[in-house]
N, C-alpha and C positions, 0 to 999 in steps of 0.2 A: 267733350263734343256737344254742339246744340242743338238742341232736340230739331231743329230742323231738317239737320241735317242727314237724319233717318227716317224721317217719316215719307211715306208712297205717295203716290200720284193718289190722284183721286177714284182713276179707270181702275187702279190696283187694287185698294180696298174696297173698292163694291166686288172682287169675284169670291166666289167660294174657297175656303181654304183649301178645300180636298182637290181644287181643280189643280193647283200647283203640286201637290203629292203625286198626281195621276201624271204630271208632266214631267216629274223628276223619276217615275217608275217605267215612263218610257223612256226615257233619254237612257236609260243605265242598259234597259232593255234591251235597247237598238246599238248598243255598245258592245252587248253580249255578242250578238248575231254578229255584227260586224268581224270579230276578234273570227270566230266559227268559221265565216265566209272567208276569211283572209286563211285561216286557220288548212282552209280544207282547198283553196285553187292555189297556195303557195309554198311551195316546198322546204321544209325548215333542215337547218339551221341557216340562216340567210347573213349575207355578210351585213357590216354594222351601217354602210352607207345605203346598202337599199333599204334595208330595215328602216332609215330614216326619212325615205321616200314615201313607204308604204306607211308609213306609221304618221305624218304627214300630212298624204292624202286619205287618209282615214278619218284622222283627228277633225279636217278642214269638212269632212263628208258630216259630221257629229254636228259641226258647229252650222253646218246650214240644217240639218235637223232641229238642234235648239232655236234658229232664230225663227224656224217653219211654227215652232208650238207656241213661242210668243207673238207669233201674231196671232193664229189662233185667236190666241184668248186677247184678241185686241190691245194685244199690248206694241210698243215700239221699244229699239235696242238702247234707247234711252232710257228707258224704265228699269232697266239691267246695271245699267252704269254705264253704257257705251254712246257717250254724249260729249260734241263737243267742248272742250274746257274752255276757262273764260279767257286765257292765257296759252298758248301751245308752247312759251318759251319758258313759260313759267315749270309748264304740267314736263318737257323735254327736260331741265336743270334739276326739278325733284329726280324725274327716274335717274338722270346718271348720279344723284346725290345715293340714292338709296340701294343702284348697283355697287358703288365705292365703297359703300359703308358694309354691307354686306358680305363683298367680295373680302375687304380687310379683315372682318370678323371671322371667315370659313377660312381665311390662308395662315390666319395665326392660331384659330384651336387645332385644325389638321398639325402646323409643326408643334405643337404641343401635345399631338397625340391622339387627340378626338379627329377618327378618319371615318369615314362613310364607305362601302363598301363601291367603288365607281370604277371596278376591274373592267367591266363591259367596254370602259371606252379607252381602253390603253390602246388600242392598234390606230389611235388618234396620235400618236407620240409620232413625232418625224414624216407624219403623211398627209402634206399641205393639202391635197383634193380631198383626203376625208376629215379634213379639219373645217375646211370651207361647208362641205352639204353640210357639218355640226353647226357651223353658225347660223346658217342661214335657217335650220332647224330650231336653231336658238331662240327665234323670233316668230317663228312662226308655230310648230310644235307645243315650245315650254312658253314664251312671254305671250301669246295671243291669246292660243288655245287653253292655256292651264286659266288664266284667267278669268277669261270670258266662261270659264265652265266653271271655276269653284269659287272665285270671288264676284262673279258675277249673275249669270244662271244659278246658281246650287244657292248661294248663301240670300239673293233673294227669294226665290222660290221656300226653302227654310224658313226666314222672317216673317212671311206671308203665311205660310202655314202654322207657324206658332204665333201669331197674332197680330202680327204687324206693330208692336207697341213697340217702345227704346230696349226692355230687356230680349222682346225677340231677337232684335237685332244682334245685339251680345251674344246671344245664345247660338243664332245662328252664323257668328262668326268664328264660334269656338267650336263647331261641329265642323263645319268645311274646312277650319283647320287639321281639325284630328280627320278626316276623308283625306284631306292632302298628303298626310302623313305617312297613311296608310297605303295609297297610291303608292306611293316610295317604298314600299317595303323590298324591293331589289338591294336596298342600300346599308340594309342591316338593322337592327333594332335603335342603333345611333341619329341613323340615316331620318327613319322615319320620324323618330324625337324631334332632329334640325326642323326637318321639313315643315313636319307638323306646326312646329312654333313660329316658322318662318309664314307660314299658309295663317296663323293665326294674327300677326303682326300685319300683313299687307292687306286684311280683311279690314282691321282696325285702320290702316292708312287710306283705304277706299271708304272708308264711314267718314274718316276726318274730312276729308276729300268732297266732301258731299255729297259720295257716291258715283265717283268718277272712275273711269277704271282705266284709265288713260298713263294716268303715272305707276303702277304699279305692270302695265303690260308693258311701258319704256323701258323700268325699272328690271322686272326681274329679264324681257330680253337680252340687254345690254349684260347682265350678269353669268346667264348660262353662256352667249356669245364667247365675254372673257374669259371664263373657264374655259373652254373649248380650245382659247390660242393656248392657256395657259399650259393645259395638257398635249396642245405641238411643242412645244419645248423641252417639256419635263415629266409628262404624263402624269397621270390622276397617281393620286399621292395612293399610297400601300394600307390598306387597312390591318 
């Protein structure tokens, strides 16, 4: 990669390191609270399609928090990586390259045996309305949200706070990978491993990228999406 294509704006590196630590201790903060809030006016065990409402409108509530503390700190969601590409047919043919590649890789180690723990969404097997909220969650939930919060918010905010050089960079791609991983811990000790690696690879394709987060929000949409039909037909494979 060229060191260009890691290095901050100019607005970035004049702020204090510690101001992006304070931004990232809120965001987690106001994550807690939220989960608590949800936690205490909604009555659990709640079925898997509201759950994906609620979780949703939740996730979408976080990400106008994040984009509220980057301005703050005078920053724009271009500073993030959420910047128009210079191509959209270009940055559109990456993410379905990188959903295909991805999706082939996770449907041939699952029949080989390496399965992820993803019982939660069998009652998606044969139930075309809660297959649909899945997809449509697929893109907004996992490819917007997951993004824009750990390949984008988290792993700059990271960068910046270890110093903004080329190995922060590294470094804080390899951290929000193992965050993403860990995130997944639903999915089994395996789960978290994919994930992880998976969270560590598309941090690295948004650095090649120049910082783009465009192909990587396409990309992993378009993937949890096709999972979603995959498991209307055949349901989430058996761990």
């Amino acid at each position: 990669m060229a060191n260009n294509l890691i290095e901050p704006q100019n607005n970035v590196r004049a702020l204090p390191r510690f101001r992006y630590l304070i931004d990232i201790v809120v965001l987690v903060a106001v994550t807690f609270l939220l989960d608590i809030a949800v936690g205490f006016f909604v009555r659990v065990p709640v079925s898997l399609q509201r759950g994906f409402v609620f979780d949703g409108i939740g996730k979408m509530l976080l990400v106008g928090v994040a984009c509220g503390l980057i301005r703050l700190r005078g920053e724009t969601l271009a500073d993030i990586g959420l910047k128009r590409p210079v191509s959209w047919l270009r940055t559109f043919m990456i993410g379905v390259g990188l959903a295909a590649i991805v999706f082939i890789a996770i449907y041939f180690s699952e029949k080989a045996g390496f399965r992820r723990d993803l019982s939660r969404f069998k009652d998606a097997q044969g139930n075309l309305e809660l297959t649909l909220f899945g997809v449509f969650y697929a893109f907004i939930g996992a490819g917007f949200y997951e993004e824009f919060m750990f390949r984008g918010f988290l792993m700059q905010g990271l960068a910046m706070l270890f110093g903004a050089s080329r190995g922060a960079w590294i470094v804080a791609c390899v951290v929000q990978g193992a965050l993403f991983g860990a995130a997944h811990a639903y999915q089994n000790p395996l789960g978290i491993a994919i994930t992880g690696t998976l969270g560590v690879l598309m941090g690295l394709l948004v650095l090649a990228s120049g910082r783009n987060l465009w192909p990587v929000i396409i990309g992993h949409g378009i993937f949890d999406a096709s999972r979603f039909v995959l498991f209307y037909f055949q349901g989430p494979p058996l761990s």
